[in-house]
N, CA, C and O of each residue as an XYZ file, in Angstrom:
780
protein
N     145.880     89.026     54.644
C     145.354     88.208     53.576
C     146.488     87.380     53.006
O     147.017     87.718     51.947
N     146.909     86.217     53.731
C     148.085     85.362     53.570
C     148.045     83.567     53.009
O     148.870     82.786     52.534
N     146.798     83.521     53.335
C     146.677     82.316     53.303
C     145.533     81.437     53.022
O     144.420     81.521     53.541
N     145.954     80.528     52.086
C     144.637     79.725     51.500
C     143.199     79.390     52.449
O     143.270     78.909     53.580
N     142.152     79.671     51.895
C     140.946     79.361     52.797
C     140.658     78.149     53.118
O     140.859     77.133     52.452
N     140.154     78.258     54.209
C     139.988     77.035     55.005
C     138.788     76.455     54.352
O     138.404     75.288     54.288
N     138.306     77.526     53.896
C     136.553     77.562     53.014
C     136.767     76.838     51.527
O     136.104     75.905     51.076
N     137.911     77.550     50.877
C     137.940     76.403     49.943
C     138.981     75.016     50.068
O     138.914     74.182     49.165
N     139.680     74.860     50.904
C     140.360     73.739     51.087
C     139.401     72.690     51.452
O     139.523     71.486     51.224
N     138.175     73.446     52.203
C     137.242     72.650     53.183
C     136.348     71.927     52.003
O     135.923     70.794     52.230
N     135.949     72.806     50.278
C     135.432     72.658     49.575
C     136.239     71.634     48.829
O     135.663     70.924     48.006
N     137.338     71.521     49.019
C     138.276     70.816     47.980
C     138.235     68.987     48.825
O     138.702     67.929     48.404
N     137.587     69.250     49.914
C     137.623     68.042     50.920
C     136.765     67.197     50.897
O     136.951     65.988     51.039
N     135.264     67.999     50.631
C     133.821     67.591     51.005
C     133.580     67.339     50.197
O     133.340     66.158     49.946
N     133.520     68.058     49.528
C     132.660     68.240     47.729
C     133.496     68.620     46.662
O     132.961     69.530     46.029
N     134.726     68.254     46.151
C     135.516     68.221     45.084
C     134.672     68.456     43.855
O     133.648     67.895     43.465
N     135.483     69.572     43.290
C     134.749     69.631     41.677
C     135.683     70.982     40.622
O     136.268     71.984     41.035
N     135.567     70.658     39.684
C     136.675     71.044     38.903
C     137.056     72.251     39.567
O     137.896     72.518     40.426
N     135.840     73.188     38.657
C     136.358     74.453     39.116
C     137.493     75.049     40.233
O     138.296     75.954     40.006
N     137.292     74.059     41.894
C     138.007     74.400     43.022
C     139.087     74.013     42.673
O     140.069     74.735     42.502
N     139.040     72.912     42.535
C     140.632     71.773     41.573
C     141.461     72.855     40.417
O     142.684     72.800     40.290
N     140.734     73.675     39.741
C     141.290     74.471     39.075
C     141.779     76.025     39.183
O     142.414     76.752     38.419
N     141.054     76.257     40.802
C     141.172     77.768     41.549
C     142.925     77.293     42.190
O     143.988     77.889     42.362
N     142.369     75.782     42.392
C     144.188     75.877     43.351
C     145.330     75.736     42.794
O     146.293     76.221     43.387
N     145.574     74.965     41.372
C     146.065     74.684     40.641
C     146.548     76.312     39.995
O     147.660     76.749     40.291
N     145.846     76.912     39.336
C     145.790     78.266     38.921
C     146.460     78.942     39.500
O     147.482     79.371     38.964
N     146.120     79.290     40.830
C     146.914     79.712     42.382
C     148.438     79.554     42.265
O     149.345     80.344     42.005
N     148.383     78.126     42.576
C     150.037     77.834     43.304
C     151.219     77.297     42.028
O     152.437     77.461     42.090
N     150.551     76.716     41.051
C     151.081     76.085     39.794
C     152.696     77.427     39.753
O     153.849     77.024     39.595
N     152.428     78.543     39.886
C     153.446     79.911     39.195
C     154.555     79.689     40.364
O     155.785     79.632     40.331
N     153.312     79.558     41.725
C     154.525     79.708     42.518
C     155.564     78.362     42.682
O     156.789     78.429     42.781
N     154.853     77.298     42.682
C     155.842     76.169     42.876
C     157.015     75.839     41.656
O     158.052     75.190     41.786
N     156.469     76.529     40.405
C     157.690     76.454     39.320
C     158.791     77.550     39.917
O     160.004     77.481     40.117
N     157.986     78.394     40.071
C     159.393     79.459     40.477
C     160.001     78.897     41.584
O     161.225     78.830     41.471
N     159.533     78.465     42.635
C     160.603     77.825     44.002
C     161.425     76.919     43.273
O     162.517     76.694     43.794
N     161.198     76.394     42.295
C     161.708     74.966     41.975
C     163.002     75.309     40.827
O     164.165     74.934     40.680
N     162.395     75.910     40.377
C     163.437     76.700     39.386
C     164.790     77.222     39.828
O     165.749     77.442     39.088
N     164.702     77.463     41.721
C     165.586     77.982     42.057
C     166.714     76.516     42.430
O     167.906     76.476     42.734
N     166.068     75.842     42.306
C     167.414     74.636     42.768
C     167.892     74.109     41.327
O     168.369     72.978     41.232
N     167.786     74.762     40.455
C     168.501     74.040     39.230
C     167.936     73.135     38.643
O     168.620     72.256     38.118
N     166.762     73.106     38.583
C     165.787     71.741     38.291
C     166.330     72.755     36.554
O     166.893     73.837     36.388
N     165.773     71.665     35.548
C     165.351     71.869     34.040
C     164.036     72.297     34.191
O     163.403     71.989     35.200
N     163.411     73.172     33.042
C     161.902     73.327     33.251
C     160.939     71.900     33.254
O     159.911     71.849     33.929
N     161.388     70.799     32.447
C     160.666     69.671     32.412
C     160.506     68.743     33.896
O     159.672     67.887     34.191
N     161.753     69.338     34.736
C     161.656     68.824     35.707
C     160.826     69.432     36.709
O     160.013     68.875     37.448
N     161.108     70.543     36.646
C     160.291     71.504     37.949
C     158.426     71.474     37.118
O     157.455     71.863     37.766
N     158.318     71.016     35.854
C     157.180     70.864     35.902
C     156.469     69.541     36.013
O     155.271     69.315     36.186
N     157.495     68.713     35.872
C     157.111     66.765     36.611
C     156.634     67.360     38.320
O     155.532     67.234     38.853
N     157.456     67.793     38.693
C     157.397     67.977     40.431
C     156.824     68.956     40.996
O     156.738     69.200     42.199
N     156.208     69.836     39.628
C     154.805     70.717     40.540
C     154.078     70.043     40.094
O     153.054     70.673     40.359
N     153.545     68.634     39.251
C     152.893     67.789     38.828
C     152.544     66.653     40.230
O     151.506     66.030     40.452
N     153.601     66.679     40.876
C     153.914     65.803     41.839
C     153.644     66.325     42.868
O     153.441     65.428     43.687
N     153.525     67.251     43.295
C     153.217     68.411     44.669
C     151.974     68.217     44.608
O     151.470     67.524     45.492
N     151.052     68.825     43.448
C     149.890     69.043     43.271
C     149.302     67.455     43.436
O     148.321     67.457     44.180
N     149.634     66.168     42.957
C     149.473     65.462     43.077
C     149.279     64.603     44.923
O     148.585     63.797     45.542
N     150.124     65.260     45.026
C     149.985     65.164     46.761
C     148.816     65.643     47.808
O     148.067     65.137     48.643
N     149.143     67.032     47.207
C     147.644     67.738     47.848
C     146.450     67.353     47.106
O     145.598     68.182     47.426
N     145.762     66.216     45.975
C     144.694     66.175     45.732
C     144.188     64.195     46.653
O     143.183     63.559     46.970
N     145.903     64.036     46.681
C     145.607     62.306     47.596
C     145.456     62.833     49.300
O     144.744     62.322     50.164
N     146.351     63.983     49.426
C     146.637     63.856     51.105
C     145.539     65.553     51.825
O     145.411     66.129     52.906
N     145.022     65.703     50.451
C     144.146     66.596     51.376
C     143.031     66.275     52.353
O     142.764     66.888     53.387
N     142.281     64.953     51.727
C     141.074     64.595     52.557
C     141.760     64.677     54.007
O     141.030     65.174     54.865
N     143.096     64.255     54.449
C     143.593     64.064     55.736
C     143.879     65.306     56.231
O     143.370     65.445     57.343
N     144.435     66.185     55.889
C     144.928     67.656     56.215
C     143.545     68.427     57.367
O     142.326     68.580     57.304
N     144.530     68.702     58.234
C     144.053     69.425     59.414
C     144.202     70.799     59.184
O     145.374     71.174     59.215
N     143.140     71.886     58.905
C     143.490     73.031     58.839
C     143.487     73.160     59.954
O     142.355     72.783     60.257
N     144.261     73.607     61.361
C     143.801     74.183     62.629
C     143.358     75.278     62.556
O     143.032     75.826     63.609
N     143.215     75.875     61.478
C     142.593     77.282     61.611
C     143.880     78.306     62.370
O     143.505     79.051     63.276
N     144.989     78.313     62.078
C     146.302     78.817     62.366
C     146.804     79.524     60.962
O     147.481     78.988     60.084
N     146.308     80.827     60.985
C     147.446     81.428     59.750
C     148.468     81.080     58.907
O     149.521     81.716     58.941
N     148.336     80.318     58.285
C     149.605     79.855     57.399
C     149.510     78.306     57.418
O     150.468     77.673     56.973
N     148.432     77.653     57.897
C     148.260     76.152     58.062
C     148.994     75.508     56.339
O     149.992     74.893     55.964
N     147.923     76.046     55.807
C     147.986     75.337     54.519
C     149.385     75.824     53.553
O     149.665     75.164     52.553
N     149.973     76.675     53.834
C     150.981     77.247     53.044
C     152.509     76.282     53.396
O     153.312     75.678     52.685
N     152.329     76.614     55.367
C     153.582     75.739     55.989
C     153.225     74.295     54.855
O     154.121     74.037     54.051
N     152.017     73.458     54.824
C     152.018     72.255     54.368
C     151.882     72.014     52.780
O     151.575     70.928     52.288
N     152.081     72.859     52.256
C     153.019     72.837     50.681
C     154.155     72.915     50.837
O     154.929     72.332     50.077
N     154.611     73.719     51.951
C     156.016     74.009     51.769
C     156.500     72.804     52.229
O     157.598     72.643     51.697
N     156.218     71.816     52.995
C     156.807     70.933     53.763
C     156.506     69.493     52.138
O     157.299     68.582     51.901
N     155.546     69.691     51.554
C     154.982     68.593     50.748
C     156.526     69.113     49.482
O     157.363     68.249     49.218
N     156.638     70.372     48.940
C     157.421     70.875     48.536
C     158.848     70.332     48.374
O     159.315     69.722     47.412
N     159.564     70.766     49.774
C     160.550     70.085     50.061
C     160.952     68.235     50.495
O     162.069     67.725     50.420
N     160.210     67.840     50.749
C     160.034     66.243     50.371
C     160.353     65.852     49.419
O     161.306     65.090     49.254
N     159.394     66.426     48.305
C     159.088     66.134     46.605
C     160.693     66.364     46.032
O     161.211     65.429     45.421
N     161.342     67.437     46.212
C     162.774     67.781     45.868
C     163.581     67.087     46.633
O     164.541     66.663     45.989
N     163.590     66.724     48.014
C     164.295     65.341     48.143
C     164.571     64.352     47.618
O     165.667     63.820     47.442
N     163.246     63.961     47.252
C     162.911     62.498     46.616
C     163.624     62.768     45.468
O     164.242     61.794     45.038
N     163.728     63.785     44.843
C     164.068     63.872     43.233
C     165.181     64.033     43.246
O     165.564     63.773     42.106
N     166.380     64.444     44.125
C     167.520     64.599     44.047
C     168.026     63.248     45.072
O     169.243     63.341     45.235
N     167.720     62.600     45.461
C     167.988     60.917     45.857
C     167.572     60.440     44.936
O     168.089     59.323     44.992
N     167.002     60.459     44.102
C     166.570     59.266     42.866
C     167.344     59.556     41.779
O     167.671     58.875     40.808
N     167.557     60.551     42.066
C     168.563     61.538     40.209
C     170.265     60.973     40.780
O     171.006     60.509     39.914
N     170.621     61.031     41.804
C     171.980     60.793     42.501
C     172.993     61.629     41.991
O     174.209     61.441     41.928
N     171.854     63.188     41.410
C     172.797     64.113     40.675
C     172.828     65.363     41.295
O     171.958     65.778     42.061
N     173.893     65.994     40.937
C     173.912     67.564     41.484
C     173.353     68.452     40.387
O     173.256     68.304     39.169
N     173.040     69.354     41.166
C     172.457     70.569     40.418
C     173.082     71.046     39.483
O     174.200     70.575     39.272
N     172.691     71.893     38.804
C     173.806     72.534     37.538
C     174.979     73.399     38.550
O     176.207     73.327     38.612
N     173.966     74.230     39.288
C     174.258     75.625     40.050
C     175.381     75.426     41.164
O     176.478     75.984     41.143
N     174.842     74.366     42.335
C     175.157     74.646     43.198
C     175.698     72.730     43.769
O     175.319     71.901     42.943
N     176.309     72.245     44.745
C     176.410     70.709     44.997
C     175.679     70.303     45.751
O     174.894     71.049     46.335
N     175.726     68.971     45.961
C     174.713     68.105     46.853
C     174.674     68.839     48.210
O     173.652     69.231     48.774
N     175.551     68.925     48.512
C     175.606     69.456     50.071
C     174.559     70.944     50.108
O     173.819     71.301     51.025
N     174.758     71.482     49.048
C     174.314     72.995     49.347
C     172.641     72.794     49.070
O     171.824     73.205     49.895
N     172.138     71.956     47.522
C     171.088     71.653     47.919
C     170.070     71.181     49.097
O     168.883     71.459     49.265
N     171.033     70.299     49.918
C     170.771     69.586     51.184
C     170.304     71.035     51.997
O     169.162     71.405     52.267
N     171.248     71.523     52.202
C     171.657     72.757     53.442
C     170.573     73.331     52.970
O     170.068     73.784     53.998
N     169.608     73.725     51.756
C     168.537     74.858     50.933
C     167.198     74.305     51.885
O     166.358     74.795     52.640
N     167.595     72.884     51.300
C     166.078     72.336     52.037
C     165.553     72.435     52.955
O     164.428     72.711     53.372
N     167.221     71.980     53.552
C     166.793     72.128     55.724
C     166.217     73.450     55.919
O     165.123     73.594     56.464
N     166.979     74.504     55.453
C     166.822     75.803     55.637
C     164.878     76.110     55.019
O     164.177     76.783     55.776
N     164.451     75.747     54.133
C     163.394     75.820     53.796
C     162.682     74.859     54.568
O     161.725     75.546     54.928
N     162.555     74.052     54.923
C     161.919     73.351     56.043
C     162.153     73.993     57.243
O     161.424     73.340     57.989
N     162.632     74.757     57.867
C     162.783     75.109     59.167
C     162.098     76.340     58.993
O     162.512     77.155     58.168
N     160.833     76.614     59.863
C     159.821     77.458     59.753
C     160.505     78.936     60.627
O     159.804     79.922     60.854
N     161.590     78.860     60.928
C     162.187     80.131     61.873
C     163.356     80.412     60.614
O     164.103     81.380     60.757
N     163.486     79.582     59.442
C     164.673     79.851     58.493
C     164.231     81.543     57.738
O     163.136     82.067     57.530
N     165.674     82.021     57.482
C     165.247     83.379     56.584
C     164.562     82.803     55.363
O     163.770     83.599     54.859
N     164.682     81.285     54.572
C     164.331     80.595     53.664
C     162.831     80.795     53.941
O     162.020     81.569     53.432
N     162.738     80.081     54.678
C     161.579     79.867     55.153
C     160.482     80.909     55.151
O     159.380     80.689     54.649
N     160.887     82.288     55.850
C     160.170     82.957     55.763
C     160.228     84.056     54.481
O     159.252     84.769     54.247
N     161.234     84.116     53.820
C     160.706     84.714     52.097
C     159.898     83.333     51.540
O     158.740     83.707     51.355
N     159.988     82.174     51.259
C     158.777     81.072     51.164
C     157.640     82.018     51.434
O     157.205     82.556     50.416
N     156.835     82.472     52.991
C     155.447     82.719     53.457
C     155.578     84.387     52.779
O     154.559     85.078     52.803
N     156.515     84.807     52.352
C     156.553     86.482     51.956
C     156.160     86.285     50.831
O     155.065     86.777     50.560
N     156.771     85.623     49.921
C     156.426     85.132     48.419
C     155.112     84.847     48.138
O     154.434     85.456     47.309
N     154.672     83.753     48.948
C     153.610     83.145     49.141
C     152.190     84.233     49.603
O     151.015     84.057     49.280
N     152.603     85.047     50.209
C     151.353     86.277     50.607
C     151.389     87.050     49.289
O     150.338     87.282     48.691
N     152.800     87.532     48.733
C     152.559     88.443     47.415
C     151.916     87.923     46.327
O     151.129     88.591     45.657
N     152.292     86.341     46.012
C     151.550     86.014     45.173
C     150.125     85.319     45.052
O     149.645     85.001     43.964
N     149.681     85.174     45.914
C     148.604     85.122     46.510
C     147.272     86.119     46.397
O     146.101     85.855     46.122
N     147.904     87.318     46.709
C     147.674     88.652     46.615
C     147.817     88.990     45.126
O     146.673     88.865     44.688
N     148.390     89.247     44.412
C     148.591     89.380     43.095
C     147.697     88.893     42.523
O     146.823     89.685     42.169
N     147.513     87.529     42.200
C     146.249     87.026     41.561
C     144.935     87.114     41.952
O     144.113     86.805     41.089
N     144.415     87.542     43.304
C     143.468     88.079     43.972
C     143.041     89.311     43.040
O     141.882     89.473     42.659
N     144.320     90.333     42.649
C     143.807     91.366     42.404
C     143.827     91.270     40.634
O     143.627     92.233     39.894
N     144.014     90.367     40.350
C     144.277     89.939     38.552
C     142.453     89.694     38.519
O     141.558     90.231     37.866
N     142.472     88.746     39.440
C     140.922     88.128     39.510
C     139.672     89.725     39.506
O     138.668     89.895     38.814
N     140.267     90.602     40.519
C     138.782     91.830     40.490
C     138.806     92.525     40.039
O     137.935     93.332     39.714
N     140.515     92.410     39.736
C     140.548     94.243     38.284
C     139.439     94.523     37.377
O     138.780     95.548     37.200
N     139.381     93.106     36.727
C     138.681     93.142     35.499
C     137.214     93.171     35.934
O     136.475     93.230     34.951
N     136.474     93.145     37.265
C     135.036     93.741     37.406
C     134.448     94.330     37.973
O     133.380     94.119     38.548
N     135.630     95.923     37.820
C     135.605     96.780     38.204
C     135.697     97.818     37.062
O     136.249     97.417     36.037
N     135.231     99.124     37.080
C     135.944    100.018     36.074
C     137.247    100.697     35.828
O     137.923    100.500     36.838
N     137.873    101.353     35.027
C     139.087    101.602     34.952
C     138.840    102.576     36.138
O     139.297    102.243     37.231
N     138.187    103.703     36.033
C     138.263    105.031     37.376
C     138.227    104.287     38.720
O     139.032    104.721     39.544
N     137.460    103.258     39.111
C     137.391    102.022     39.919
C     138.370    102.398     40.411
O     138.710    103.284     41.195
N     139.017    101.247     39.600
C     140.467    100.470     39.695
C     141.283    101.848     40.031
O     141.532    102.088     41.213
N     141.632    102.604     39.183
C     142.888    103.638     39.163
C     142.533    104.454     40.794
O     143.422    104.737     41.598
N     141.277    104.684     40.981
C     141.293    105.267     42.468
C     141.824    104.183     43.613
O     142.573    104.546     44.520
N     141.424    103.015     43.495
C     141.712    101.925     44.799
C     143.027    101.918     44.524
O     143.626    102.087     45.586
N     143.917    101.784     43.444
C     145.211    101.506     43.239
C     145.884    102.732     43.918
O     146.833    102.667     44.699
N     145.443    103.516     43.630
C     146.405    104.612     43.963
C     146.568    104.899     45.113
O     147.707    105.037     45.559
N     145.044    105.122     46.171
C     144.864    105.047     47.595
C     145.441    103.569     48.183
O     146.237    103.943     49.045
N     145.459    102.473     48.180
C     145.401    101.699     48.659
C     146.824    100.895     48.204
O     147.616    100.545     49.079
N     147.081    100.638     46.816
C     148.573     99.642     46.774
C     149.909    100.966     46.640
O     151.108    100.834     46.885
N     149.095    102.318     46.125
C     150.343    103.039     46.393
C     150.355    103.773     47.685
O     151.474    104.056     48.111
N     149.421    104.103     48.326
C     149.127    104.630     49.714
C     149.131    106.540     49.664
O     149.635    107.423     50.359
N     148.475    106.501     48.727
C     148.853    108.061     47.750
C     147.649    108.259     48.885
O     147.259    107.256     49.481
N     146.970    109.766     49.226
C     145.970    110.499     49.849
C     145.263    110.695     49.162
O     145.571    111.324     48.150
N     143.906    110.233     49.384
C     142.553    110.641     49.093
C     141.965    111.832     48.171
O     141.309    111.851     47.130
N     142.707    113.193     49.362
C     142.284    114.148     48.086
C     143.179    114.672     46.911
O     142.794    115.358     45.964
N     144.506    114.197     47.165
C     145.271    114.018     45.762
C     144.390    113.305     44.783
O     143.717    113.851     43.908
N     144.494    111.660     45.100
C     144.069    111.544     44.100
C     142.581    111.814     43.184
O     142.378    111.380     42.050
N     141.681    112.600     43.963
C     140.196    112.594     43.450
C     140.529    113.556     42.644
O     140.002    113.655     41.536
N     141.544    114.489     43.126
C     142.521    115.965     42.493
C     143.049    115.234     40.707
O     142.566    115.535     39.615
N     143.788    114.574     40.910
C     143.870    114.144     39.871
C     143.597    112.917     38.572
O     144.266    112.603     37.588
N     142.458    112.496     39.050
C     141.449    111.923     38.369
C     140.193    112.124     37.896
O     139.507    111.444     37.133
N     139.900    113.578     38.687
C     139.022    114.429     38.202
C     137.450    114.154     39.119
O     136.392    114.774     39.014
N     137.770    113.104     39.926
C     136.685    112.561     40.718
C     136.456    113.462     42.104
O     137.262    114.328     42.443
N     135.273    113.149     42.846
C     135.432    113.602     44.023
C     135.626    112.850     45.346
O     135.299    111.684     45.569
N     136.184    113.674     46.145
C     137.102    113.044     47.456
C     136.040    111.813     47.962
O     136.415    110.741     48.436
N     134.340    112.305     47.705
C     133.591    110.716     48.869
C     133.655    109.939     47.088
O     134.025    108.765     47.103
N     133.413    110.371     46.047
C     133.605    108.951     44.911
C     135.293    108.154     45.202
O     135.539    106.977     44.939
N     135.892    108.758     45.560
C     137.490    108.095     45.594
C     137.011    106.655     47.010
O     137.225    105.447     47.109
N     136.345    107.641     47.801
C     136.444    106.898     49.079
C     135.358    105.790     48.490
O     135.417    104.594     48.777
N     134.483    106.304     47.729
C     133.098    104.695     47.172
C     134.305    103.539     47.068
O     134.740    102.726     47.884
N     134.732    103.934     45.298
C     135.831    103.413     44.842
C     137.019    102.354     45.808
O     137.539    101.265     45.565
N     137.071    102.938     46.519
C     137.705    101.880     47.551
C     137.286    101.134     48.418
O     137.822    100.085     48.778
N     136.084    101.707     48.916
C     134.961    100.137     49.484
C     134.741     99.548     48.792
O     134.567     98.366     49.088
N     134.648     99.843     47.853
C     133.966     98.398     46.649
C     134.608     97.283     46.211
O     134.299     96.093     46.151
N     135.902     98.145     45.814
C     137.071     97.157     45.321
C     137.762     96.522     46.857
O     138.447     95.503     46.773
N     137.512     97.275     48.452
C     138.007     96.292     48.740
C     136.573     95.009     49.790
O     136.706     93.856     50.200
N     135.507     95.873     49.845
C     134.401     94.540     49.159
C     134.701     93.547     48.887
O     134.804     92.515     49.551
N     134.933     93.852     47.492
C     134.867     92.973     46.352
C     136.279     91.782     46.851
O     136.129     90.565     46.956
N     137.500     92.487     47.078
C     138.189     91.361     47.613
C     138.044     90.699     48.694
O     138.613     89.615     48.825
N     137.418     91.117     49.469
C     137.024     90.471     51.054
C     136.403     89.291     50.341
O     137.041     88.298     50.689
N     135.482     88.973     49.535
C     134.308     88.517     49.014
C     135.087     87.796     48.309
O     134.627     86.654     48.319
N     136.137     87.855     47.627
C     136.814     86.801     46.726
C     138.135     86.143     47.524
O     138.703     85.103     47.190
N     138.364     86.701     48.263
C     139.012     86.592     49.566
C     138.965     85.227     50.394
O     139.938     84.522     50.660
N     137.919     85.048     50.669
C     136.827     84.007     51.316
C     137.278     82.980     51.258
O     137.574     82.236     52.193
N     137.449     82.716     49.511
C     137.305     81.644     49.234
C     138.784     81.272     48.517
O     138.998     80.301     47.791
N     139.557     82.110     48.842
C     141.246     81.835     48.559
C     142.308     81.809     49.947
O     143.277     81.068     50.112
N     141.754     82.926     50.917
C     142.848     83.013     51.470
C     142.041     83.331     52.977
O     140.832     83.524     53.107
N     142.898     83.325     53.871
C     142.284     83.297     55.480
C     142.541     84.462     55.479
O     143.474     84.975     54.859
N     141.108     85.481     56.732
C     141.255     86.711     56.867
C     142.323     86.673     57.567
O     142.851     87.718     57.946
């Protein structure tokens, strides 16, 4: 569960309308400040240029080819991404606080090159947080015993009859508890991220 749906990108293509405009925005807005944050931008800046990213993907999506390839849409933020911070550090003709022109340069390449270690904490980042807000989104319509059984079996990988042991539940309610909630994300799933 890594990667934006083809289902709603496809929705964001055909039939545009807030809500989707506001599922993706919602989505990626956290993550592109934090990438951006890491090159020394000011916050006013890294939020002009997730202004500017996002701005990209609402002109250059009608064109975007999902091939239906795992990570289609993620590689092509990251690539829209690093452009956008080009452009801004050729137009600024300034160095970073942190680090110099050269090393910014060397960040980018490295983040553009899809075999880079950059590169791939980018798609690691990008699955956790992805994932994270997935589960921000079903916590809340689920119950707490719900929730505390799927969490425990499933993001801590604790055993079944431990935990029914100590939640006071029984071993097939633990096992309900975790079809439902992960149901429930398959189902919200859909429409964020590729199986």
């Amino acid at each position: 569960m890594s990667d934006t749906s083809a289902s709603l990108l496809q929705r964001l293509r055909e039939q545009p309308d807030g809500d989707a405009w506001r599922r993706l925005v919602h989505l990626y807005t956290p993550l592109l400040q934090g990438w951006l944050g890491r090159y020394g931008l000011q916050p006013a800046d890294a939020d002009d240029l997730t202004q500017e990213v996002l701005a990209v993907v609402v002109r250059e999506l009608p064109q975007f080819e999902h091939n239906h390839r795992a990570g289609a849409f993620r590689r092509w933020l990251r690539t829209i991404l690093v452009n956008r911070l080009r452009g801004f550090w050729r137009a600024r003709q300034t160095r970073p606080a942190a680090t110099g022109d050269s090393d910014v340069a060397q960040m980018l390449n490295q983040l553009e090159d899809p075999d880079s270690g950059l590169s791939q904490l980018w798609d690691q980042e990008h699955d956790r947080h992805v994932m994270a807000r997935l589960l921000e989104q079903v916590e809340p319509e689920v119950t707490p015993a719900t929730w505390q059984a799927f969490r425990r079996v499933v993001l801590e990988g604790r055993d079944e009859e431990v935990v029914a042991a100590e939640l006071g539940l029984s071993v097939n309610a633990v096992f309900i508890a975790k079809s439902r909630v992960l149901a429930r994300l398959r189902r919200e799933a859909r429409e964020l991220i590729d199986p």
